[in-house]
N, C-alpha and C positions, 0 to 999 in steps of 0.2 A: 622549576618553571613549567607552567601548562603548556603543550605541545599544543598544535593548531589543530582546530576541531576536537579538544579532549580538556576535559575539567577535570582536575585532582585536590584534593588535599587529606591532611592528617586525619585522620579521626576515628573514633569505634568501628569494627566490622560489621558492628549491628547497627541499619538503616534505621532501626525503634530507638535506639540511644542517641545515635547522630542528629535524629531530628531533620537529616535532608533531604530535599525536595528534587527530584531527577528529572528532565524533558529531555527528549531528541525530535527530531519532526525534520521537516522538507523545505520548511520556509521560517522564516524570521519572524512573522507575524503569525502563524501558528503556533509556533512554539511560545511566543508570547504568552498567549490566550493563556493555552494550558497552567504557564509559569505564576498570571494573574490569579488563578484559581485558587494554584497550592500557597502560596503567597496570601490569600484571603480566607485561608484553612479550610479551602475544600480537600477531598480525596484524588487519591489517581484518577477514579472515576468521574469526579469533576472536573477535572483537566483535561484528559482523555475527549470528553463530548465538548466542552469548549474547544478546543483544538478540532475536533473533528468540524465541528460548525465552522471555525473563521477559515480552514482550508478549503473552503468551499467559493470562499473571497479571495482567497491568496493562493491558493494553486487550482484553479478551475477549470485549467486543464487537463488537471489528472482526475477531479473528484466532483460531485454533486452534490445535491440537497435528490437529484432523481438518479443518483446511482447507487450504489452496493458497496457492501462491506462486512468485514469480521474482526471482534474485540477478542482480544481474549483476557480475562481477569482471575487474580491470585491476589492472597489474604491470609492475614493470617484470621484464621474463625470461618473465612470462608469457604478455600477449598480452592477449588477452579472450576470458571464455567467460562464457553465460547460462546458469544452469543453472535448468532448466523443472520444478518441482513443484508444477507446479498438477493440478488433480482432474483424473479421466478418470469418463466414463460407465459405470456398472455392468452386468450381465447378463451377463455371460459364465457360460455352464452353466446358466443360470438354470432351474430347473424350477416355484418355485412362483411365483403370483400375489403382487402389488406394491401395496399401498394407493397410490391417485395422492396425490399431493403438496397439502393439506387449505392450503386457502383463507385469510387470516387479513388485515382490512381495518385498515389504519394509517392514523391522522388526521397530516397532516402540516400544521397549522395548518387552512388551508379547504379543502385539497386532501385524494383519500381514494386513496390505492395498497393494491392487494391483493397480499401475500407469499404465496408457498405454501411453507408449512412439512411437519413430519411425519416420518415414518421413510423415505417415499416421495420424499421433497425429498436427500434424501441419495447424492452422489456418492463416487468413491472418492475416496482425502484422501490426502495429497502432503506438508503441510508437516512433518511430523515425517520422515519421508522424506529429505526433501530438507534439512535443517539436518544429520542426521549425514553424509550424503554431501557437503555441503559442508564439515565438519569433519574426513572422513577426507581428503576431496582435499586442501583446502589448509590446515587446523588443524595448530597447534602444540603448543598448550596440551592436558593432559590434558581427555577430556569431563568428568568431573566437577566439573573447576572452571570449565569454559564453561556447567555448567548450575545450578551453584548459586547463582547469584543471583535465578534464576527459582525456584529452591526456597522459598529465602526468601521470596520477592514472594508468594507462590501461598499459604505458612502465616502468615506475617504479616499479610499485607495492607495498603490503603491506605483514604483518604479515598477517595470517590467522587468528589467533585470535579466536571472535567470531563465526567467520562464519564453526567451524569446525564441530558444532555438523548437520549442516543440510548439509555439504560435505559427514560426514559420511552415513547416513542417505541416502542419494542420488547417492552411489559410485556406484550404480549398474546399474544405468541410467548411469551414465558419463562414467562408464568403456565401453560402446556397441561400441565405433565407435574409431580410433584411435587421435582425435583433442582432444575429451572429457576424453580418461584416459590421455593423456601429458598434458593438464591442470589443472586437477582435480585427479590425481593419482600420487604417485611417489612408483618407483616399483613395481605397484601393488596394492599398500596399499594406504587407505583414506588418503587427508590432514591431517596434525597434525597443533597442535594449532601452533607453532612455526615454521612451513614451511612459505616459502615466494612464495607470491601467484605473478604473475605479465600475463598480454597477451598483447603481443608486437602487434598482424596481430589484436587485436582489437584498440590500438592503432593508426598504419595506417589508419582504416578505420572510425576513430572518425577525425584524418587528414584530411580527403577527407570530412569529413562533414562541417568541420571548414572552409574548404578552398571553401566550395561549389560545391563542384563537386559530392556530394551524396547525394541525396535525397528520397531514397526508396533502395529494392530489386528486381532483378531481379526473373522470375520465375524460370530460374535453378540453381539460391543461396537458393530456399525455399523448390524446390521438390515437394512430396507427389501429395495434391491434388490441389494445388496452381496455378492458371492460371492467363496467363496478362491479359483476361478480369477482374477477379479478383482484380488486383492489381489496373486498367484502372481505375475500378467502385470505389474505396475505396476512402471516403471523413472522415476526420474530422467533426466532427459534433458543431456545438456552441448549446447546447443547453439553456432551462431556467430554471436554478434550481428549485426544489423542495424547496416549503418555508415551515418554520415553524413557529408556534408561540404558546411558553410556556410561559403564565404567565407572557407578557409583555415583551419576551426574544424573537427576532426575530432571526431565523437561515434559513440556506440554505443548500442543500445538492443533490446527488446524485439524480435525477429523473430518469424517466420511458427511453428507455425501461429495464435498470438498475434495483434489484430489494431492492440492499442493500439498498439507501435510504428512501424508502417505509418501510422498515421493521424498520428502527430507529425510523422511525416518527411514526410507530403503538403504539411501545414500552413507546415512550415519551409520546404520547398522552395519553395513559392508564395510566401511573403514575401519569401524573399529574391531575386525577382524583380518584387518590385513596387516601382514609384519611389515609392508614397505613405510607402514605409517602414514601421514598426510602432510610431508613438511616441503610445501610447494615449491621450497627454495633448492631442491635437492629433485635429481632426475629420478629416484626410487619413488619419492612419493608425491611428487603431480604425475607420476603415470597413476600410480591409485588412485588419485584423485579425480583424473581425466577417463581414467575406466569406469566408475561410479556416475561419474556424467552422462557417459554414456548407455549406461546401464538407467538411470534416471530416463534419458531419453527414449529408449526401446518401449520403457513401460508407462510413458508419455504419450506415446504414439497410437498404446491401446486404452487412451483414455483421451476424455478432453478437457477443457477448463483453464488456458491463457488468455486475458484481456491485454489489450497495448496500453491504457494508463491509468496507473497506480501511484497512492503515497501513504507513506507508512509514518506514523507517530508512535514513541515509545512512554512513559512515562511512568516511575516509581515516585509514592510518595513519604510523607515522615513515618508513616506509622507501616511502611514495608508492603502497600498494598501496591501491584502492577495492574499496570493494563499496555496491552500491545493490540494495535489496532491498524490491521490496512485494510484503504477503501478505494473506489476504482469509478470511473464514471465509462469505464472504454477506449473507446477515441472519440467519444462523442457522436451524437448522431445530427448536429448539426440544427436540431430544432428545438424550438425553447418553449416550457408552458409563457401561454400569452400575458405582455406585461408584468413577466416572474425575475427575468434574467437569471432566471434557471434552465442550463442543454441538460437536455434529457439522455439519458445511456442509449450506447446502440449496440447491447449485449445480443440483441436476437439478428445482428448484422455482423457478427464476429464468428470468421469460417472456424476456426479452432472452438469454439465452443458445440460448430452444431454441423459436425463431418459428415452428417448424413443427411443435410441439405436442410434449408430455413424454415421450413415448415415441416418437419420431423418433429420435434422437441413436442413433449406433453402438454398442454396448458396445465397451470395450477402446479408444475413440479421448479423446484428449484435450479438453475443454470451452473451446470458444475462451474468449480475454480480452483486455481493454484495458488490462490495466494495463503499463505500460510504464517499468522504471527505466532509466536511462540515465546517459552518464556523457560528459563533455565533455572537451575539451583544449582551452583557449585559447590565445591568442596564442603560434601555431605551434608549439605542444609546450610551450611554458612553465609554466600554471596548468594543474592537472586538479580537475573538478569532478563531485560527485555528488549524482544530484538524482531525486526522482520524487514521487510522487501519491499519497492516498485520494480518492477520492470519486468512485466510481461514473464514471457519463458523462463525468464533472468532470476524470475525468484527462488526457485528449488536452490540452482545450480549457485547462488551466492550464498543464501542461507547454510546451503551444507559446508559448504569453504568456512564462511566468518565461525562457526560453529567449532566444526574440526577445528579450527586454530585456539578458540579459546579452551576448548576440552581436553584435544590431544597431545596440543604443541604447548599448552601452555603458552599463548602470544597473551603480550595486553593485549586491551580490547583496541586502541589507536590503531595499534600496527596490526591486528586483525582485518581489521576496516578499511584501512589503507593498501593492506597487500594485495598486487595484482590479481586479477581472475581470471578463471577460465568457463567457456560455456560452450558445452556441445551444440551444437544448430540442426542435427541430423545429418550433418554430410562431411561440415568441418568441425574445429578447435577453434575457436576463438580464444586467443593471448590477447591481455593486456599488455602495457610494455611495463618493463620491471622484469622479467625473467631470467635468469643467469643464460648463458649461451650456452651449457651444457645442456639444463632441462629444454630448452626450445630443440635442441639439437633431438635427444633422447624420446623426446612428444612428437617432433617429425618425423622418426622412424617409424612409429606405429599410427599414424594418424594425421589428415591433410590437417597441417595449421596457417590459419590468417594472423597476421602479428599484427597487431592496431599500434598506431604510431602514436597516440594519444589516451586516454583518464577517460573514460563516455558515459555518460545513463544508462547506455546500452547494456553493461556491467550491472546495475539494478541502482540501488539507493537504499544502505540497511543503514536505519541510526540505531542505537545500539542506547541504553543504560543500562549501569550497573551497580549495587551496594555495594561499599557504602557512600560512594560520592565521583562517581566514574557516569558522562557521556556526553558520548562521540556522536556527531554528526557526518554522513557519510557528501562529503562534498561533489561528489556525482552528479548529487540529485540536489545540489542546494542545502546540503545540509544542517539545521541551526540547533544549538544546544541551549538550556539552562539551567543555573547550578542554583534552588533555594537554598539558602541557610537560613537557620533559624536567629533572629534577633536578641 
């Protein structure tokens, strides 16, 4: 019997014989999309940019049509390429004056973090960009039917649901301008889990993408410091993944000038040179594990590139092509192109991206990041797997964990996904609960640890697929899976 959040059955090790069709994603109706795709004999890659579009309707608070992102795609014939459409810093031509990026303090239970939001917090925006150049590279399917399932999603709408705790969390950003509280407010008051979420004028304007008539922003839909030279300059980037290679385990992932894949590969690389091994459940190796965290973090420190919200989609399809893809809209900056029901990213209001103050950053240069998808081959070419992250800082530090477990420990991928995490913060250890009382005991002595009494996002959100008919959704972040078989 399938375990919760994990689809299995019999069949070939080889996904081109199996004939199945794999999604993980963040939401129920993302995941959908994609599933509609491979289902209607599109590729990963048609899945992939239909999921990436309807997450736009169904998780809007982690991602945009005006925020950023990275694919990454593998094939057989193909090879591997990342294709890079995340933000780039604005000002090119710039002649007038920029409101700085406006302050906004979030209670995060006892703790208080300040967003800077505004028309000033806004970078140029990439992901709508970069879904139709991924659909004209490797798409099959007509665009209008890779994007109307996000149509749908965007006029219909859904239950709130999951998405209430970072509504709430966020009310105070969305309350500043009057699109962002009639979307995200009623009377005043946060979403509730039971309110029905739906935005019509994003709808139309997924229409118009569908139908081809939009292919970008204008500069007075984006404001701030945003210029058509800006917009003029902004390319999609293909790049070449970052390889790896553990132990006869060839992966790929995020590269330069990106900073998250770099830092998985430091992480990886260091365990799988340590004899204490990675097997969390044991005090010899979550100290390795919780060393490499830390170690992740030192060289974190001398770089930049954490957003606060991310969602990641996985998806392999019949004939063994992947794509792994997270995208990011920020925390939002609170302002929406007019009549779009599109927030705009507020990547140039995010202190971790730009430590040497908001108006440092190049115009025209791309906005480092950590998020990093990637993608595996196990046992020597046999299994390929696709996997990556939300969650801010959280990304390296889960990615390397779900990894190490499926490479060193040999975990299924469930009980990868599932097992507690840890995340260096700079000062402390953050424990999930699920730790034996030895390794807590044995991580306290070398290291301040906070014990979470509860399962959080905080932790990230990696959904994971795998050949030949394996994935997990990581229930953190809302996890939802689909399993196509062939008829």
């Amino acid at each position: 019997m399938a375990e919760p959040g994990w689809a299995s059955a019999a069949g070939s090790p080889d996904a081109t014989a199996n004939g199945v069709g794999l999604v993980a994603a963040g939401h129920e109706v993302t995941a959908d999309a994609a599933a509609l795709m491979l289902a209607a004999g599109g590729n990963a890659w048609d899945a992939a940019v239909a999921a990436g579009f309807a997450a736009t309707a169904a998780e809007p608070l982690y991602t945009s049509l005006a925020g950023g992102g990275f694919l990454l795609a593998t094939g057989p014939g193909l090879g591997s390429i990342l294709f890079d459409f995340f933000v780039s810093v604005p000002g090119l031509g710039r002649t007038r004056p920029v409101e700085a990026p406006v302050p906004v303090p979030i209670r995060f239970g006892a703790a208080t973090q300040t967003f800077h939001v505004g028309p000033g917090s806004v970078a140029v925006p990439g992901l709508l960009a970069g879904l139709l150049a991924v659909h004209r590279r490797l798409g099959t399917l007509p665009l209008a039917q890779v994007v109307a399932p996000a149509i749908e999603a965007a006029a219909i709408g859904q239950r709130v649901g999951a998405m209430v705790r970072v509504a709430g969390l966020l009310a105070p950003v969305m309350g500043r301008t009057p699109t962002g509280a009639e979307l995200y407010l009623r009377d005043g008051r946060p979403l509730a889990e039971d309110d029905h979420f739906h935005n019509p004028q994003l709808a139309a304007v997924l229409g118009e993408v569908g139908a081809g008539g939009r292919d970008g922003f204008a500069p007075d839909e984006l404001g701030g410091a945003v210029t058509s030279a800006d917009l003029d300059e902004y390319r999609v980037e293909e790049r070449r993944p970052l390889t790896l290679d553990l132990d006869g385990v060839a992966g790929w992932t995020n590269p330069a000038p990106a900073f998250g894949g770099r830092l998985v590969a430091l992480g990886l690389e260091r365990l799988a040179g340590d004899p204490r091994g990675s097997d969390r459940r044991t005090p010899d190796g979550a100290l390795a594990i919780a060393d490499v965290l830390v170690a992740q973090g030192d060289a974190r420190r001398r770089l930049v590139g954490a957003v606060q919200g991310t969602t990641h989609l996985s998806v392999i399809d019949r004939w063994g092509n992947l794509a792994s893809m997270t995208a990011s809209n920020g925390s939002g900056s609170g302002e929406f192109a007019p009549g779009s029901g599109v927030q705009l990213n507020n990547m140039m209001g995010e202190e971790d991206l730009h430590p040497a103050g908001f108006d440092a950053a190049v115009p025209g240069t791309r906005i480092p990041s950590m998020m990093a998808p990637t993608a595996l081959r196990l046992d020597r070419g046999g299994r390929s797997v696709a996997l990556g992250s939300g969650g801010s800082e959280r990304i390296r530090s889960t990615i390397t964990q779900v990894t190490a477990d499926l490479v060193s420990e040999a975990l299924p991928a469930d009980q990868a996904v599932a097992a507690p995490r840890l995340h260096w913060d700079g000062s402390s250890l953050q424990a999930e609960p699920g730790f034996p009382a030895a390794v807590l005991e044995a991580l306290a002595a070398r290291y301040p640890v906070v014990e979470w009494g509860h399962r959080d996002l905080y932790f990230g959100g990696l959904h994971l697929v795998a050949t030949p008919d394996v994935a997990v959704g990581d229930p953190r972040r809302g996890g939802a899976i689909r399993v196509i078989r062939p008829e």
